[in-house]
C-alpha positions in Angstrom: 28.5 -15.8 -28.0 26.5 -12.4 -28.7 27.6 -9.6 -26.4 23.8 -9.7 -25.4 24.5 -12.8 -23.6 27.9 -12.2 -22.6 26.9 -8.8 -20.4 23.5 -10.4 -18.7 26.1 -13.0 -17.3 27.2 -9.9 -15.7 25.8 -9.8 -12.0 24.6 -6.4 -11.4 26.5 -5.5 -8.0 29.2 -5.7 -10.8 28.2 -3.8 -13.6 29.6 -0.4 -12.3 33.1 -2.4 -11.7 33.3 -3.7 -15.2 32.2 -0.8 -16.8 35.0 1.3 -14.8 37.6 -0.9 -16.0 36.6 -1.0 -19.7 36.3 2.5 -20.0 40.0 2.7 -18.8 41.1 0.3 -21.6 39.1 2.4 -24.4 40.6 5.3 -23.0 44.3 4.4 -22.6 45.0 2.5 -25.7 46.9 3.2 -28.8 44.8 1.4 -30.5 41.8 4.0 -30.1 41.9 4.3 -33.7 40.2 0.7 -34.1 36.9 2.6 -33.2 34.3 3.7 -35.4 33.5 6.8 -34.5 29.8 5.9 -34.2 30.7 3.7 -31.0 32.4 6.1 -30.0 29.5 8.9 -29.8 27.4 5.8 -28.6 29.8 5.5 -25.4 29.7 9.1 -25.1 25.7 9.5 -25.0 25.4 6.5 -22.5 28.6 8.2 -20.3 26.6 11.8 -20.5 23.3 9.9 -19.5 25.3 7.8 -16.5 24.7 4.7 -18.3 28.1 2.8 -18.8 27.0 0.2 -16.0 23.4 -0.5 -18.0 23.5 -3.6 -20.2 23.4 -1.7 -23.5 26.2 0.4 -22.0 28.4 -2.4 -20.9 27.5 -4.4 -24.5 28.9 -1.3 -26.2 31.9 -0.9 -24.0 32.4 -4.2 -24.2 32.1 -4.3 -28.1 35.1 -1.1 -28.3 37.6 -3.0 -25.8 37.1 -6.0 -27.7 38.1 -4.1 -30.9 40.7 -2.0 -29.0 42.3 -4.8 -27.1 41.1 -8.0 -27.3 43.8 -9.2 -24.8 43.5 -6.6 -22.1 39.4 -6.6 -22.1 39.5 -10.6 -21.2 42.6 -10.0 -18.6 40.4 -7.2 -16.5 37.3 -9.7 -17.1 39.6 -12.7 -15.3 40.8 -10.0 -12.8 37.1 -9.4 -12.1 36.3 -12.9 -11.8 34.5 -13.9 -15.0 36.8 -16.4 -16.2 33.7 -18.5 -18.6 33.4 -15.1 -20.0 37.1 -14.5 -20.9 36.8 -17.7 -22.3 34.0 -17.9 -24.3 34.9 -13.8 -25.4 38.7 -15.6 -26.2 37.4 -18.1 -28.3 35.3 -15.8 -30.5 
């Protein structure tokens, strides 16, 4: 499933939430190396502009945890609640 998709399943009144705990995983990892740099000045401009919670924010956040770590990005989605989107993101 596109990341598109995957972030408008999102509600809203959780966007800032998710976004919070993404960031941490991008942030924290070993694994930061598994980044282009070009997604990473992406997340930098939408973090500058207060943007992370925005869907093109979360997609990109999204995108870098995936790529960081898979495992951890679909365990904070389940923590959240979105267990069809750990799923669907698990399977891809």
């Amino acid at each position: 499933m596109p990341l598109e998709k995957v972030v408008r399943k999102i509600p809203s009144s959780q966007r800032e939430a998710t976004s919070e705990k993404l960031i941490d995983i991008v942030l924290k990892s070993r694994n930061s190396k598994k980044m282009p740099s070009s997604l990473a000045k992406t997340i930098l401009y939408y973090w500058q502009k207060e943007q992370l919670a925005s869907e093109v924010g979360l997609q990109r956040l999204l995108k870098a945890s995936l790529l960081i770590d898979p495992e951890k990005t679909t365990a904070v989605l389940r923590e959240l609640g979105f267990e069809k989107l750990a799923a669907m993101l698990q399977k891809s």
